[in-house]
C-alpha positions in Angstrom: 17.5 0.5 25.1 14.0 -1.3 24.6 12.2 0.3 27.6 10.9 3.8 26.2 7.8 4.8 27.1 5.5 6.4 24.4 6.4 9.9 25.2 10.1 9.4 25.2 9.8 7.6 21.5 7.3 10.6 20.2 10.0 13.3 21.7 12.5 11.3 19.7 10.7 11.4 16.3 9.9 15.2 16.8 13.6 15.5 17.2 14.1 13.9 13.6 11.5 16.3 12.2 13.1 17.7 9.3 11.3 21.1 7.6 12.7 20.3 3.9 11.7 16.9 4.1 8.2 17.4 5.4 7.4 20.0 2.7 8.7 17.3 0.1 6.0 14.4 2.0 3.7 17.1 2.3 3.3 16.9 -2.0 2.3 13.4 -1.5 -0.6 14.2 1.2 2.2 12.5 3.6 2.5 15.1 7.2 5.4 13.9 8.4 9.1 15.1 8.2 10.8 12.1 9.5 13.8 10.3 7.3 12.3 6.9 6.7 15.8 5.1 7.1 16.4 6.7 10.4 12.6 5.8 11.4 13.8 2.5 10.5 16.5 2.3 12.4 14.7 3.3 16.0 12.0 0.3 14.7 15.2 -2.1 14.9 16.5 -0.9 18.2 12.9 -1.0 20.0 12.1 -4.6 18.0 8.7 -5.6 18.7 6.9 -4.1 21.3 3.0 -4.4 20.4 1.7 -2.6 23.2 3.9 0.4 22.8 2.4 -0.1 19.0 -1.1 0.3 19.7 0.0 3.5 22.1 1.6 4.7 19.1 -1.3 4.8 16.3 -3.6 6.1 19.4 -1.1 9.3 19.2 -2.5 10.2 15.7 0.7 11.0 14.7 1.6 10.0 10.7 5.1 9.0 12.0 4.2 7.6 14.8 2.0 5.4 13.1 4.7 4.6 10.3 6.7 3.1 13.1 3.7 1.5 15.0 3.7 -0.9 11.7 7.2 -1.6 12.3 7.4 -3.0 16.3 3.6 -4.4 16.2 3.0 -8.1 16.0 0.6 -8.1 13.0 -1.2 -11.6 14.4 -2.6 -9.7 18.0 -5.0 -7.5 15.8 -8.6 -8.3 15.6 -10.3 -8.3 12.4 -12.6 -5.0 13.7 -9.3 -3.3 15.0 -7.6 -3.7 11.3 -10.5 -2.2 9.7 -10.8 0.7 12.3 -7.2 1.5 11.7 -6.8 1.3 7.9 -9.7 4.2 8.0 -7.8 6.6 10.3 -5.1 5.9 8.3 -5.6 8.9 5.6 -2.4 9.8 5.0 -0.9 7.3 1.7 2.6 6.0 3.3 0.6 4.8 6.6 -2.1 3.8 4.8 0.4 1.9 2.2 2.5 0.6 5.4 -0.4 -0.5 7.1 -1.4 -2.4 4.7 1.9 -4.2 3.5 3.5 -4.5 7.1 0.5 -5.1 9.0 -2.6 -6.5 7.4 -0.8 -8.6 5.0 0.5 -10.4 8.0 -2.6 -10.7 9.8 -5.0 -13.6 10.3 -7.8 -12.0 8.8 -6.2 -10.6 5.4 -8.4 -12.9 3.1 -11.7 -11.4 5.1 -10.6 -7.9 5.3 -9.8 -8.0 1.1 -13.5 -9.2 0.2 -14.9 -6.4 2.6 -12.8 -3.5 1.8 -12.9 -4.8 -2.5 -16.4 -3.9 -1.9 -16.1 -0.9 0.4 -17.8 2.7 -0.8 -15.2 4.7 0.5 -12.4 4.6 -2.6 -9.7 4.7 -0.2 -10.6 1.9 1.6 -11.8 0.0 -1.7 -7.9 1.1 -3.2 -6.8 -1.2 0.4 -8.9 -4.4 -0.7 -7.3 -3.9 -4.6 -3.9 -3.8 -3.2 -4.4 -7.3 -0.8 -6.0 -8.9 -4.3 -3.1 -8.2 -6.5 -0.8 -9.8 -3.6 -3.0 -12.5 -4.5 -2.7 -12.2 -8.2 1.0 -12.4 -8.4 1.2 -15.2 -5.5 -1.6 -17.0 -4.6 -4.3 -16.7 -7.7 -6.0 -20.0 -7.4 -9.9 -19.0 -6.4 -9.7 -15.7 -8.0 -11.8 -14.5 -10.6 -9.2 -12.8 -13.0 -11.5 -12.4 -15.9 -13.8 -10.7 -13.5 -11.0 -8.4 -12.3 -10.1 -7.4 -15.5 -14.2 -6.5 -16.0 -14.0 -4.7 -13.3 -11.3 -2.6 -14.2 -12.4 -2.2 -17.9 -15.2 -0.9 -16.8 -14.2 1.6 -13.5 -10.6 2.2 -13.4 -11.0 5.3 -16.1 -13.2 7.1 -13.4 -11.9 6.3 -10.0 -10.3 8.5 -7.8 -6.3 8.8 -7.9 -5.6 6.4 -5.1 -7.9 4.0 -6.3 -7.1 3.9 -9.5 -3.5 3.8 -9.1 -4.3 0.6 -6.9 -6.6 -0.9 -10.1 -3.7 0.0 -12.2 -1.5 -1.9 -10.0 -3.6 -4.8 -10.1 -4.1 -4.9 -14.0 -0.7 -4.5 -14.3 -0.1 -7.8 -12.2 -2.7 -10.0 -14.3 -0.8 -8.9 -17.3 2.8 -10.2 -16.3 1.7 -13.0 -14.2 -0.7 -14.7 -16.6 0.1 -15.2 -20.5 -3.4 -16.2 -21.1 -4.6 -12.9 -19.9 -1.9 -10.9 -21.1 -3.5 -9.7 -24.7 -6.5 -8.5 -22.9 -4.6 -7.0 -20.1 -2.4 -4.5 -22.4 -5.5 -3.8 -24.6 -7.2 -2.8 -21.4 -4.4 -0.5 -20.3 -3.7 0.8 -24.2 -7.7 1.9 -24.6 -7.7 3.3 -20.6 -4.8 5.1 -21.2 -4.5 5.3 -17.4 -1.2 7.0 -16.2 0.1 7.1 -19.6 1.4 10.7 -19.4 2.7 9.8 -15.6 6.1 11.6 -15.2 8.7 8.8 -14.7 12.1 9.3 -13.7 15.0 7.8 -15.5 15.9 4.2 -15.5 12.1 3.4 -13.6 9.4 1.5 -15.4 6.7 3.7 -16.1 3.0 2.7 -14.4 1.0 3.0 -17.5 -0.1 -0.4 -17.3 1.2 -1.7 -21.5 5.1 -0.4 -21.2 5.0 -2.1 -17.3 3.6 -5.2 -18.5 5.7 -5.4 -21.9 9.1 -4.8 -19.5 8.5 -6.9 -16.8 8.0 -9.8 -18.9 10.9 -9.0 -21.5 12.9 -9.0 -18.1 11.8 -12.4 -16.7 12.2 -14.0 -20.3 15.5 -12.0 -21.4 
């Protein structure tokens, strides 16, 4: 059925609330209890409804708003509207969703990454880092990557976690993407030593930007 109204949908996340998994988000900053597969799954069965979107973030409520990413229609938002949402969006999975299922779809994605690259707020800067290594990995003509890599030589060590992480991310993709850059991208990362210690389960690639680089690229040429 595709008619809910808000309410009805909210009543139906609260009844998917689950305590365990809300204390295990709750470690990441994330205040929501919702399995993402199953918010998935009520996403497909309400398919896009945009309005019912926008009533959704208005609720405030972090999984709500995870699922308002999933039935919008990225290309109705305004430029303004975009940048109003990403910051309300405090907690990290719908700040991460909002930018990946949203604001990469958008008409305004190119505008909103020079703003937010040079935003104050770290959170919002971390937003404008993640839209530029999109870039980096699939549409780096234009960009300054030498400039990047300044960048991130010189503030990455210091930034706040979300931030940095999103830096990271971003030196990480300069370093597998382009051969030219690669020796100064892993000297970079080796004299940072940003996330080196990062606990990393088994059979991941750890983030610490030299072992990322070094086994993404012996993937792609093994």
């Amino acid at each position: 059925m595709a008619g809910e109204t808000v309410n009805e949908v909210l009543a139906e996340l609260a009844a998917l609330e689950d305590p365990r998994m809300r204390e295990v988000n709750a470690r990441h900053g994330d205040d929501h209890g919702v399995n993402l597969a199953r918010l998935r799954a009520v996403a497909k069965r309400l398919g896009t409804r945009h309005e019912l979107a926008r009533e959704l973030w208005a609720s405030g409520d972090t999984a709500a708003r995870l699922l308002a990413t999933l039935v919008c229609r990225p290309k109705e938002y305004g430029r303004d509207e975009l940048d109003a949402m990403l910051r309300e969006a405090r907690a990290p999975k719908v700040h991460d969703w909002l930018v990946n299922h949203v604001v990469k779809k958008s008409r305004h994605t190119e505008e909103l990454r020079l703003a937010w690259l040079a935003d104050a707020d770290p959170v919002v800067a971390s937003a404008g880092w993640a839209l530029t290594t999109e870039r980096v990995a699939k549409r780096p003509d234009g960009l300054d990557l030498d400039g990047l890599l300044d960048t991130v030589e010189a503030e990455m060590k210091d930034a706040p976690d979300r931030l940095q992480w999103a830096m990271n991310h971003c030196l990480a993709q300069i370093g597998i993407e382009h051969p030219a850059l690669r020796e100064r991208a892993l000297a970079i990362g080796t004299r940072l030593e940003v996330l080196k210690d990062y606990p990393t389960p088994k059979g991941c690639t750890s983030p610490y930007a030299p072992v990322w680089i070094t086994e993404m690229v012996r993937r792609r040429e093994g």
